[in-house]
C-alpha positions as CSV (number, residue, x, y, z in Angstrom):
1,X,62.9,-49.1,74.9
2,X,63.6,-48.1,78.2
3,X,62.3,-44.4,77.2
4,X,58.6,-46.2,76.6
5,X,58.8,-48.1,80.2
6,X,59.6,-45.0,81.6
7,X,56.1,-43.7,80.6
8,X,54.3,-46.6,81.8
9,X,54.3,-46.1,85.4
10,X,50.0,-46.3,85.5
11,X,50.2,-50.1,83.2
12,X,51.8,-52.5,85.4
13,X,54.5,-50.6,87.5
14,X,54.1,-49.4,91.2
15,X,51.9,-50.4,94.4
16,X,48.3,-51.1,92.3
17,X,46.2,-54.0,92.4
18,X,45.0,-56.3,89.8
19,X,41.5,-54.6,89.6
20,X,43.9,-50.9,89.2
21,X,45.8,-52.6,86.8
22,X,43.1,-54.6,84.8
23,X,41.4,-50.9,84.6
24,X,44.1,-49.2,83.2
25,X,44.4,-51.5,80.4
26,X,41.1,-51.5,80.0
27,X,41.4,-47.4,79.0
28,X,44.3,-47.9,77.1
29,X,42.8,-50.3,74.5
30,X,40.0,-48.3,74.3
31,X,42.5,-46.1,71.8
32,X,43.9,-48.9,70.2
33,X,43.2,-48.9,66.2
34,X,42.2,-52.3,65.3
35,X,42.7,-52.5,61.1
36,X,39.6,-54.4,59.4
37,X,41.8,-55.8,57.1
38,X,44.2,-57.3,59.7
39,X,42.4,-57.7,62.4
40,X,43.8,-61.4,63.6
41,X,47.1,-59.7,63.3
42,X,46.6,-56.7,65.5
43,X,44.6,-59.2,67.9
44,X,47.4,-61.3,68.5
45,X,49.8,-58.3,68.9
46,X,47.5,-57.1,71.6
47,X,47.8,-60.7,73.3
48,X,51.3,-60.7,73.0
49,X,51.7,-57.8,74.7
50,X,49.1,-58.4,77.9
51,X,50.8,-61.8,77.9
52,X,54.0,-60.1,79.5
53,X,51.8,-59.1,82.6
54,X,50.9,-62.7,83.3
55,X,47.4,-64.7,82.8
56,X,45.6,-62.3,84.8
57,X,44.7,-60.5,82.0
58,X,43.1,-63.0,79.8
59,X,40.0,-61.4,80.9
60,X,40.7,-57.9,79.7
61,X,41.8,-59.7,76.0
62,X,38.5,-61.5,75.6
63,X,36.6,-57.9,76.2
64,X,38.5,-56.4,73.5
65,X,38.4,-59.4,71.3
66,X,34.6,-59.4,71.8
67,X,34.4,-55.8,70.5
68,X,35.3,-56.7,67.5
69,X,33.3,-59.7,66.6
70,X,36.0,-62.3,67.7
71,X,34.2,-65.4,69.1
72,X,34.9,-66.3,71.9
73,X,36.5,-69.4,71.3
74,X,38.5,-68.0,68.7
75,X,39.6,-65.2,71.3
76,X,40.6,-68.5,73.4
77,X,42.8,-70.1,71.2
78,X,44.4,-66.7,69.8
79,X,45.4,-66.4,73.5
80,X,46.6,-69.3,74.5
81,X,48.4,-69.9,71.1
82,X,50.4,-66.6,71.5
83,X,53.4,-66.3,73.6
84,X,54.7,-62.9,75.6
85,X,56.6,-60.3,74.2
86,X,57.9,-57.6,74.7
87,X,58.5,-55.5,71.6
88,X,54.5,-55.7,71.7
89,X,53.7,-54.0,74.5
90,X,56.7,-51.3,73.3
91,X,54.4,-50.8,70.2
92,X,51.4,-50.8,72.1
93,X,52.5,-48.3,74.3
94,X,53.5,-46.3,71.6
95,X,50.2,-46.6,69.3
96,X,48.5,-45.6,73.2
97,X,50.7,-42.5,73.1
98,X,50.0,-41.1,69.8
99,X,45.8,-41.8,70.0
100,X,46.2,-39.9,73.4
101,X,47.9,-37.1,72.0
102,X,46.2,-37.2,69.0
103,X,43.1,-33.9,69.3
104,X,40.0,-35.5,68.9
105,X,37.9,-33.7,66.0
106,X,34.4,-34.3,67.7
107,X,33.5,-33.8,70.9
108,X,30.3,-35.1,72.2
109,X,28.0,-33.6,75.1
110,X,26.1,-36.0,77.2
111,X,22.7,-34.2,78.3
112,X,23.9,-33.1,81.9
113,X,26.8,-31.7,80.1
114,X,24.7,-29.5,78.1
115,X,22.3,-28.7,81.5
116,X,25.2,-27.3,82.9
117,X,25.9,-25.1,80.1
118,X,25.6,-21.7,80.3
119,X,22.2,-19.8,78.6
120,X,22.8,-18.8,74.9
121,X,23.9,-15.0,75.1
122,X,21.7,-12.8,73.0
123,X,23.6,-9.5,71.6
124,X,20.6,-8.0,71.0
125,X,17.7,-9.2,73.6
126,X,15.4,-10.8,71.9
127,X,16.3,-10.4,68.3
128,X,19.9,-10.7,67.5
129,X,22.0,-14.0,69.2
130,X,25.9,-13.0,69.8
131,X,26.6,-16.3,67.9
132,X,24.8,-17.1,64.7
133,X,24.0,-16.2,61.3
134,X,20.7,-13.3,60.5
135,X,18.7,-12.0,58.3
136,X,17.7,-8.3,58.3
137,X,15.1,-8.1,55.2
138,X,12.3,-6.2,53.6
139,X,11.2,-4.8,50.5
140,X,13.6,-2.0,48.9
141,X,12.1,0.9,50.1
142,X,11.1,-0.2,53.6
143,X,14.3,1.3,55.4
144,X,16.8,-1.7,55.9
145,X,20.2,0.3,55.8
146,X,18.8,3.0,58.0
147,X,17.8,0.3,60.7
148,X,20.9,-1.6,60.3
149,X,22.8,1.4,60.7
150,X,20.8,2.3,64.3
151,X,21.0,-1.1,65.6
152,X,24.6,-1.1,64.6
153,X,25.4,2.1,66.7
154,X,23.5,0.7,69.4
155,X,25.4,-2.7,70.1
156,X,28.6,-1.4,69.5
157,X,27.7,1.6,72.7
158,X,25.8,-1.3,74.2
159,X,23.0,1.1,74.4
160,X,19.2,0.0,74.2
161,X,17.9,-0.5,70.9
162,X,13.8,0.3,70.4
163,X,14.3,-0.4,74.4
164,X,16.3,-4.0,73.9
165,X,18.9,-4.1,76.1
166,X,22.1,-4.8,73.9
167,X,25.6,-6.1,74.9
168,X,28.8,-4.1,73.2
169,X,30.7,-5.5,70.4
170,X,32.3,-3.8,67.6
171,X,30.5,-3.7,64.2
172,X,31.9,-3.8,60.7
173,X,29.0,-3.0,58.4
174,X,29.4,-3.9,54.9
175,X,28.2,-1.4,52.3
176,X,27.9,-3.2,48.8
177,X,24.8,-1.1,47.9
178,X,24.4,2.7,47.8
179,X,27.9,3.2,48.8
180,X,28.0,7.0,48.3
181,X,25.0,8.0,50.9
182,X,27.2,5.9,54.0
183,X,28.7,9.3,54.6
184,X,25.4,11.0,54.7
185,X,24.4,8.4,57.2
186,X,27.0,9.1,59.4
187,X,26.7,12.9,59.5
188,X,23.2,12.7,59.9
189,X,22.8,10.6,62.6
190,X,25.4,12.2,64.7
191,X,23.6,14.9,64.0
192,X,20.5,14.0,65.2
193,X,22.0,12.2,68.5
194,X,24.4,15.0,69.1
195,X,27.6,12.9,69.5
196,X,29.9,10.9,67.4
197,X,29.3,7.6,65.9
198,X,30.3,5.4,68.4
199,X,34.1,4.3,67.6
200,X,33.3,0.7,67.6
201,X,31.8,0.7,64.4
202,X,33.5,0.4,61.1
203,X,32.7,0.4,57.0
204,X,33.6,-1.5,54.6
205,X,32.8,0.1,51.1
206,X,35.0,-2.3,49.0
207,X,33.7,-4.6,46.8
208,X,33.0,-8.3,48.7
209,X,31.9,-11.4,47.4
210,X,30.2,-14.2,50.4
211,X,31.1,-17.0,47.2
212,X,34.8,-16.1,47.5
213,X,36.7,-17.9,49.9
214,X,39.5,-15.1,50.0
215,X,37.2,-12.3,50.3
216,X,35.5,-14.2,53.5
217,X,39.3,-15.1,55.2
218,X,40.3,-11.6,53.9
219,X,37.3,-9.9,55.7
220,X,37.6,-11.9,58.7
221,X,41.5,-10.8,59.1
222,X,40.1,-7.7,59.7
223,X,37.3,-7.6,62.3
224,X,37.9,-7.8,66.1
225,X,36.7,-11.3,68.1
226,X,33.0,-11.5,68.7
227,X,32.6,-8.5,66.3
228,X,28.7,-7.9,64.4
229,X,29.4,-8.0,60.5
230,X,26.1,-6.8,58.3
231,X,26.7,-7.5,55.0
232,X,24.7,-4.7,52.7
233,X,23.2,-6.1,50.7
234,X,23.2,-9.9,50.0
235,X,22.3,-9.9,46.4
236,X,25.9,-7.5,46.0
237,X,27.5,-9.9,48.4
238,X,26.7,-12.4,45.9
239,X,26.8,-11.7,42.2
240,X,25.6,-13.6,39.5
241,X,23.9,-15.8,41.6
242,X,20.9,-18.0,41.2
243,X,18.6,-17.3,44.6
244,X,16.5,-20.2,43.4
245,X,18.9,-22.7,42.8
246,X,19.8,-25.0,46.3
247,X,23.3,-25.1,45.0
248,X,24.3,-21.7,44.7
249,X,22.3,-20.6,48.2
250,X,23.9,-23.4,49.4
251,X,27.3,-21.7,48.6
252,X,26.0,-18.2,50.1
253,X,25.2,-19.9,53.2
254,X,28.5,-22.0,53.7
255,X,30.6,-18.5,53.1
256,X,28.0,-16.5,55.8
257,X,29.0,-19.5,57.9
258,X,32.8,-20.1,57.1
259,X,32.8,-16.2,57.9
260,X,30.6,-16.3,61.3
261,X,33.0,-19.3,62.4
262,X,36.1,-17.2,61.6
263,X,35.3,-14.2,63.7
264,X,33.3,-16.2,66.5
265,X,30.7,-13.1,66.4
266,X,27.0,-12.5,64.7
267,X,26.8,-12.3,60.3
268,X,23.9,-10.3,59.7
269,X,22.6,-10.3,55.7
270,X,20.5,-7.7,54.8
271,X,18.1,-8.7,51.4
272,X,15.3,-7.9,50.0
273,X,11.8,-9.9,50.1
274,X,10.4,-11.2,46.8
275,X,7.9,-10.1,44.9
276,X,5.3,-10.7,47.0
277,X,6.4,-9.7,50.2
278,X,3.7,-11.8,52.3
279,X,6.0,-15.0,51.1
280,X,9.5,-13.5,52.6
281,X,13.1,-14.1,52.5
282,X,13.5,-13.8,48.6
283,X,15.4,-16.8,47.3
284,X,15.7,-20.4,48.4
285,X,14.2,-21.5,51.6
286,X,17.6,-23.5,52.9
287,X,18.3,-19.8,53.4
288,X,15.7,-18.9,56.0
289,X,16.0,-22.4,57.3
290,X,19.7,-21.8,58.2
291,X,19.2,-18.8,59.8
292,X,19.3,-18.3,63.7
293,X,17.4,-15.3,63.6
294,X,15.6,-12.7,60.8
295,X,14.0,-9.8,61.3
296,X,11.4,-8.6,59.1
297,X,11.2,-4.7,58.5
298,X,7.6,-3.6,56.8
299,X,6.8,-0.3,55.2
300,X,2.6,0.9,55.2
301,X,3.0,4.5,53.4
302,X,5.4,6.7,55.9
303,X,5.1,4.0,58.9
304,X,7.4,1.5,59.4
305,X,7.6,-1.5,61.7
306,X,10.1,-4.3,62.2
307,X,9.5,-7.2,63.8
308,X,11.4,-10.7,64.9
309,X,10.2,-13.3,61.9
310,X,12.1,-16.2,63.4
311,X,14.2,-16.7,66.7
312,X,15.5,-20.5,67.7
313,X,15.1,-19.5,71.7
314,X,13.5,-16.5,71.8
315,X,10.3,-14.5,71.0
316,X,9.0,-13.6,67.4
317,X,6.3,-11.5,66.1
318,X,5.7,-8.2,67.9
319,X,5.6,-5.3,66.3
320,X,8.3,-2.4,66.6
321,X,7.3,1.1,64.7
322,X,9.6,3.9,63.8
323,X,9.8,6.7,61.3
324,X,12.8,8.0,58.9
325,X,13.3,11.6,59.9
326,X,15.1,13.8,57.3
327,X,17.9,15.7,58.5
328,X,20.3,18.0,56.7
329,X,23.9,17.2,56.6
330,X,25.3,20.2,54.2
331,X,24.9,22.0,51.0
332,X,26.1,20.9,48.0
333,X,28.2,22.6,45.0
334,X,24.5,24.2,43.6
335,X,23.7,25.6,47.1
336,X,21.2,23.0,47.8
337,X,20.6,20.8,50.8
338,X,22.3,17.5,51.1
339,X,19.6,15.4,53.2
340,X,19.9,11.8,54.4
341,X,17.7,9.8,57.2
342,X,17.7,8.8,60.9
343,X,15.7,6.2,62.2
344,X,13.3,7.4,65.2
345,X,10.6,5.6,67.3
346,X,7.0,6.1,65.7
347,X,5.6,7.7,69.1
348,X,2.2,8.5,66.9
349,X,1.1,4.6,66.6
350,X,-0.8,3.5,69.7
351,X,1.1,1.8,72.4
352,X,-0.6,-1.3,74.3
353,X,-3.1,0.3,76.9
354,X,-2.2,3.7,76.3
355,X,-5.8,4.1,75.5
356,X,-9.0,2.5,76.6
357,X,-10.4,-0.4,75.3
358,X,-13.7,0.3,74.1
359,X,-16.5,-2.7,74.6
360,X,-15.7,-4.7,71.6
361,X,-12.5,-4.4,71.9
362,X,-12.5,-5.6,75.6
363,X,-15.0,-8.8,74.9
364,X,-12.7,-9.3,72.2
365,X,-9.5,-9.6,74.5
366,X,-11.4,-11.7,77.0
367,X,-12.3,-14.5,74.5
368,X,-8.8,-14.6,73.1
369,X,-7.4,-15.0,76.6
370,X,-10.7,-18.0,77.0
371,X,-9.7,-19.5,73.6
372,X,-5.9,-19.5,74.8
373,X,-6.6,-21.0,78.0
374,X,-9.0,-23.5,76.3
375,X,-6.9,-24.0,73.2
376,X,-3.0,-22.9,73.7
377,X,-0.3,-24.8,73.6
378,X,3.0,-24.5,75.0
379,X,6.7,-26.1,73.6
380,X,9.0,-28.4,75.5
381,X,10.2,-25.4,77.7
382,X,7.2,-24.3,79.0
383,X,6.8,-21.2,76.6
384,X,3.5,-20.0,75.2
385,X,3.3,-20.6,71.7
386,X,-0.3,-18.7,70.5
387,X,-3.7,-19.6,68.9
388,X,-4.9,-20.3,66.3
389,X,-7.2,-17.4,64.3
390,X,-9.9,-20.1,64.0
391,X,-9.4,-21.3,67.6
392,X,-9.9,-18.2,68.6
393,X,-13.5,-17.0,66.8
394,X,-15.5,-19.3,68.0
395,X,-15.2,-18.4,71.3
396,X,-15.9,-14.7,70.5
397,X,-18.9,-15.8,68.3
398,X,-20.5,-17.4,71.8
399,X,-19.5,-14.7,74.0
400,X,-20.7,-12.0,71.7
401,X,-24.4,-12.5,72.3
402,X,-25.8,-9.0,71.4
403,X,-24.9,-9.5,67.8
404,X,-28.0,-10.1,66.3
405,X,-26.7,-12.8,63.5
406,X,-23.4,-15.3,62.5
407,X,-22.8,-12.4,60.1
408,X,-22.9,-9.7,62.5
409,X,-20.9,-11.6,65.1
410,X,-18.2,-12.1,61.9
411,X,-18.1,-9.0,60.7
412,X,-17.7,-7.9,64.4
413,X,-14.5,-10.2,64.5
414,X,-13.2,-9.3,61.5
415,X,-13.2,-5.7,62.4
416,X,-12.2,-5.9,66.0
417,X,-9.1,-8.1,65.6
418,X,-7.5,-5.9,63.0
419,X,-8.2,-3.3,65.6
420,X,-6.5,-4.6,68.4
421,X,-3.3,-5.4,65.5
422,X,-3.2,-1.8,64.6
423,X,-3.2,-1.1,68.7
424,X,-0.6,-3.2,69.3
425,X,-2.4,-5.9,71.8
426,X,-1.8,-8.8,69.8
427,X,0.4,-9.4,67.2
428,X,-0.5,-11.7,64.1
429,X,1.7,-13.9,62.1
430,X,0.2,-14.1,58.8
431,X,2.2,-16.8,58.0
432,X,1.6,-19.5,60.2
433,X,-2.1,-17.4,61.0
434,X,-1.1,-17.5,65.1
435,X,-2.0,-14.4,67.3
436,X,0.2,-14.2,70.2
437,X,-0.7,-11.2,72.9
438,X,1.7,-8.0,72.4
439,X,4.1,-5.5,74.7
440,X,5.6,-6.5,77.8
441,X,2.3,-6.7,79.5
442,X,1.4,-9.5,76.4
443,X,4.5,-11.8,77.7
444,X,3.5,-11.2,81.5
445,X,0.0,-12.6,80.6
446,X,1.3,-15.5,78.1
447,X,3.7,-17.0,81.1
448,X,0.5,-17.0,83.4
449,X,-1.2,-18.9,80.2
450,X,1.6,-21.2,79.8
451,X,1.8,-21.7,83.8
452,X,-2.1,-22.8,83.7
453,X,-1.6,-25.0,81.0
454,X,1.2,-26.5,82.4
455,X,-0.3,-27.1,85.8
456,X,-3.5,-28.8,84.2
457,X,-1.6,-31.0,82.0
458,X,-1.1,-31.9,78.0
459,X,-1.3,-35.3,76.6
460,X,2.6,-36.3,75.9
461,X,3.9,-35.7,72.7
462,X,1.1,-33.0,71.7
463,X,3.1,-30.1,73.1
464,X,4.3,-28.5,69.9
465,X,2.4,-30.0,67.2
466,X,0.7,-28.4,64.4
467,X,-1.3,-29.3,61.6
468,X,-0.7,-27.7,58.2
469,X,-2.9,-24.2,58.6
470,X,-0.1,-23.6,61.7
471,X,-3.2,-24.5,64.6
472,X,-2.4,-25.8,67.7
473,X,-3.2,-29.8,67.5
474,X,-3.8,-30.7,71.6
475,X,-7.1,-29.2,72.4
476,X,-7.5,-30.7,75.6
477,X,-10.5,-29.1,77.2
478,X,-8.9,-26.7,80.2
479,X,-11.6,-24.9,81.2
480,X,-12.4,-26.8,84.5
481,X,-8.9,-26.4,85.7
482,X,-8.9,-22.4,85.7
């Protein structure tokens, strides 16, 4: 007893005044458990025990009786009914003492608390967070475990990756799917870079299953803090299951996350599209939903591309192409080359502005910059968020005013606008059917767009909304303000 008034000093003992006093108990109750079920029984112990500091603190009882639906004349008569005592306050103060110590299991942020929070790192600018859970997926012959393996080497050198700056972490990729060519891999692109495989990256060619609770603590036992996991291929990762069913996705995704939790780093699953590749991420769509980022990697005959399909905070859609180079890694028991692949930058396709525009292509460019400025829209943080196809050809229609007909004028769009993909200018989500400008030159012009639109103004609430075809909804007429 004397132990507990010992570690009391801040609830009645010492030089503070009544308002001091009255405060403290104020935040001590404020952990007190009050049990539905005997509520008139902890509500007198709680008057029993502010009772031995003297009627001062009727007050403070009639606040907490209040809280929890106690009328106040009820509150009234509980206290004046009840008498002092001692053990009560002994109890209180221990009850105080474990809900102090106690670790709270949530933690809420109030908004300036999440102001002052630091930016959300990106491991990979632009396309990979350091935190999260990707996607990495194409169709099978479109080059997925080549990239993977390049943008594994990169992060874990911290070297720029298709020129994204990356920051180092090691990475542990998971091969579950054409197990004997990893060694291949390795020789090859060491070979082609002229140095070793960087150290921070590791393999795993043991079987792994995402659905296994063991498998997921077991793999996480073994990679370093922070670490970048890819996890070759999903559909190995999880055998036997249903990609269509929300239960058994739901399962994939709760191991991808038990597993990105464990080793406070980035799971990266590499899959396959479906049939028809224009739809996506084969399987359910709670997997793409949960997803913090996915990258899309496209194959058109020999060229390949990969581009950001979905980023929470960042930028999606623009186009990166590179090539699989053979390179020969030995000779095998017949005397005959052993090959395997490298990923290297497409140099051939046509970079933004390294050549001309031609005259279509230029009044082209000018009306989608018009129809932006007439037509864009921008999200909550001020970023760009591209047009519409539709928004964007009628303003080419009445600016192309040589054509001689509608039909000239559409076959004139048609024709230009895949043009000015193929270049590189703008980039075209066939998905949501938004063009958003390309190359760095693309996002320098965007943030003037989005400045302009923010300075002239949006109607409130009509800054990200979109109706079904994926169009901007606020057209708010700009033109006068540029």
């Amino acid at each position: 007893m004397t132990e507990a008034h010992n570690q009391a000093p801040d609830f009645s003992f010492g030089p503070k005044s009544l308002e001091e006093r009255q405060y403290d108990w104020r935040e001590m109750l404020a952990l007190i458990p009050v049990r539905p079920k005997q509520k008139d029984e902890d509500m007198r112990a709680v008057a029993q025990a502010l009772k031995t500091h003297g009627a001062d603190f009727e007050p403070i009882f009639l606040e907490f009786a209040k809280k929890y639906g106690i009328r106040s004349h009820r509150a009234k008569w509980i206290w004046n009914k009840e008498k002092a005592e001692s053990d009560a306050f002994e109890e209180l103060l221990e009850q105080y003492e474990e809900a102090k110590n106690k670790k709270l299991r949530f933690s809420p942020l109030s908004a300036a608390m999440l102001e002052a929070l630091p930016p959300s790192p990106w491991r990979m600018k632009g396309v990979f967070p350091t935190l999260g859970i990707a996607a990495l997926y194409g169709a099978s012959t479109a080059g997925k475990s080549f990239l993977s393996l390049e943008m594994g080497a990169c992060i874990a050198e911290g070297s720029p990756c298709f020129e994204r700056p990356t920051k180092a972490a090691s990475v542990l990729i998971v091969g579950l799917e054409g197990e004997s060519g990893y060694q291949s891999r390795v020789l090859a692109w060491q070979r082609h870079h002229g140095r070793a495989m960087p150290e921070g990256v590791g393999f795993l060619l043991q079987p792994f299953r995402l659905t296994d609770p063991q498998d997921v603590a077991d793999l996480a036992a073994v990679c370093p803090p922070g670490c970048v996991v890819f996890i070759d291929t999903l559909n190995r990762a999880a055998p036997g299951m249903d990609e269509n069913s929300s239960r058994d996705m739901g399962a994939v995704i709760e191991g991808a996350k038990t597993l990105q939790r464990l080793i406070g780093g980035l799971v990266v699953l590499v899959a396959h599209t479906g049939k028809d590749s224009a739809k996506g991420l084969r399987g359910h769509s709670s997997l793409f939903a949960a997803l913090d980022a996915a990258v899309l990697v496209e194959r058109n005959d020999e060229s390949r591309s990969w581009k950001v399909d979905k980023a929470k905070d960042g930028r999606d859609g623009e186009a990166h192409y590179f090539r699989l180079n053979v390179v020969e890694v030995g000779i095998d028991e017949d005397g005959e080359a052993v090959t395997s692949c490298v990923v290297v930058l497409d140099e051939a396709r046509i970079a933004p502005g390294a050549k001309p525009l031609n005259a279509i292509q230029k009044l082209a460019m000018k009306s989608f910059r018009e129809a932006c400025r007439i037509s864009g829209s921008i999200d909550a943080e001020g970023n760009f968020l591209g047009i519409n196809r539709e928004a964007w050809r009628p303003v080419f229609y009445r600016m192309h005013v040589e054509a001689p007909s509608d039909e000239a004028r559409r076959k004139a769009f048609e024709r230009v606008r895949k043009e000015l993909e193929q270049r590189g200018e703008l980039n075209f989500d066939e998905r949501t059917n938004i063009y958003r400008l390309g190359g760095l030159a693309g996002m320098l012009a965007e943030a003037c767009i989005a400045k302009v639109i923010q300075q002239a103004g949006q109607p409130d609430g009509q800054r990200t909304k979109r109706d079904m075809s994926g169009a901007a909804t606020n057209r708010t007429d700009r033109t006068a303000a540029l």
